[in-house]
C-alpha positions in Angstrom: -7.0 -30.6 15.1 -4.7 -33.4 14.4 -6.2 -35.9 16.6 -9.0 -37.9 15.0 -11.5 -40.0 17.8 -12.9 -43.7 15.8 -15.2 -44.9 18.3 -16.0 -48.7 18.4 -12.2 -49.8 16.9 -10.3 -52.7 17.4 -7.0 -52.5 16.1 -6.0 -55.6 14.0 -3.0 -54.6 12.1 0.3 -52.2 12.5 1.5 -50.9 9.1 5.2 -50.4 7.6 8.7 -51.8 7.2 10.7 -49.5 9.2 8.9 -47.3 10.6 5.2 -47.4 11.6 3.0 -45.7 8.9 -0.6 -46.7 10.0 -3.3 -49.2 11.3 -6.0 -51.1 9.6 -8.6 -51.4 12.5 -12.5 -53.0 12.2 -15.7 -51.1 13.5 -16.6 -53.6 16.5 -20.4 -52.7 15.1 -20.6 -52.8 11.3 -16.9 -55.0 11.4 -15.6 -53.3 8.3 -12.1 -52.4 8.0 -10.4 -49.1 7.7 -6.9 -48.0 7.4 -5.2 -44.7 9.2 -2.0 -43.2 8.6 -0.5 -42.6 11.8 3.1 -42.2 13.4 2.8 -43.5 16.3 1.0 -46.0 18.8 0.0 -46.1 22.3 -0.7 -49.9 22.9 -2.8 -50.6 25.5 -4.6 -53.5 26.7 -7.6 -52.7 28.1 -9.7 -51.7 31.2 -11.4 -55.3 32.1 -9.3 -57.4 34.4 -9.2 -60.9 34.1 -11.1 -60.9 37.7 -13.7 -63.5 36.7 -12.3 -66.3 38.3 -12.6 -65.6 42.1 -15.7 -64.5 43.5 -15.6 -64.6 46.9 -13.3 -61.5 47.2 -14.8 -57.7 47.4 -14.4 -56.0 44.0 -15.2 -53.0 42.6 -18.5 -52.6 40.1 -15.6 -52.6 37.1 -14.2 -56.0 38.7 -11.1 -55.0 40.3 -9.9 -56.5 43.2 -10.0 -54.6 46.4 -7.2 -54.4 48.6 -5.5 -52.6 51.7 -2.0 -50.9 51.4 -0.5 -54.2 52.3 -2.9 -55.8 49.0 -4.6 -58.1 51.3 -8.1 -58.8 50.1 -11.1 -59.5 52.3 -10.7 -63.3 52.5 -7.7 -64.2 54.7 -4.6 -65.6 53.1 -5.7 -64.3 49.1 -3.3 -60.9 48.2 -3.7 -59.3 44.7 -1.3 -56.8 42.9 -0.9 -54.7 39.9 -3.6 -54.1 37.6 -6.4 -56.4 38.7 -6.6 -53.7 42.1 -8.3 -51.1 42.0 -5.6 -48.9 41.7 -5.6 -46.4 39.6 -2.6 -45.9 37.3 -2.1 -49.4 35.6 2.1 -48.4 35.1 4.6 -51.5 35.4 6.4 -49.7 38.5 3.1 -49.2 40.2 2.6 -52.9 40.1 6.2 -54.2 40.7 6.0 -52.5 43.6 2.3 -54.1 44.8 3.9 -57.4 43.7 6.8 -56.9 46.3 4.7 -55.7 48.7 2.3 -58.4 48.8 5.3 -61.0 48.6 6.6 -59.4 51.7 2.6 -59.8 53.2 2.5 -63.3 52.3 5.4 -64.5 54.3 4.5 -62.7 57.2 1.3 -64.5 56.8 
């Protein structure tokens, strides 16, 4: 009962001095602006990855790069990590990790 869903918002603004106390957001449809009074924030950056620029790497319909366990990709020599793969918790420890592992990959390469 205390959780309101707005469909289609962008968030454009985080409101108060000391403490947060809302967000002004815009309908991505009609682009008016709203305010809501909240307490808190999750921020969050989204579910596209920036993938666009290689294509000649397997990826999955969403456009996340596929890789093994060691995060080599298809094409010899290219490794990925963190939240381009298609792994599925996007979490800073998950990809640290990814990131050492495939640094480790590429000098054994």
């Amino acid at each position: 009962p205390r959780v309101s869903i707005v469909p289609n918002a962008e968030t454009t603004k985080f409101i108060g001095n000391t403490a947060l106390e809302g967000i002004e957001y815009k309908d991505v449809k009609t682009r008016k602006k709203a305010q809501l009074a909240v307490d808190g924030a999750f921020v969050h950056i989204g579910y596209i990855p920036n993938t666009d620029f290689i294509s000649w790497i397997n990826k999955t319909e969403l456009g996340n790069i596929e890789v093994d366990y060691l995060c080599q990709t298809n094409a010899p020599g290219i490794f990925a990590a963190g939240d381009v793969t298609q792994t599925p918790f996007k979490q800073i420890a998950i990809s640290t990790g990814q990131g050492v592992s495939a640094a480790l990959q590429v000098i054994s390469y």
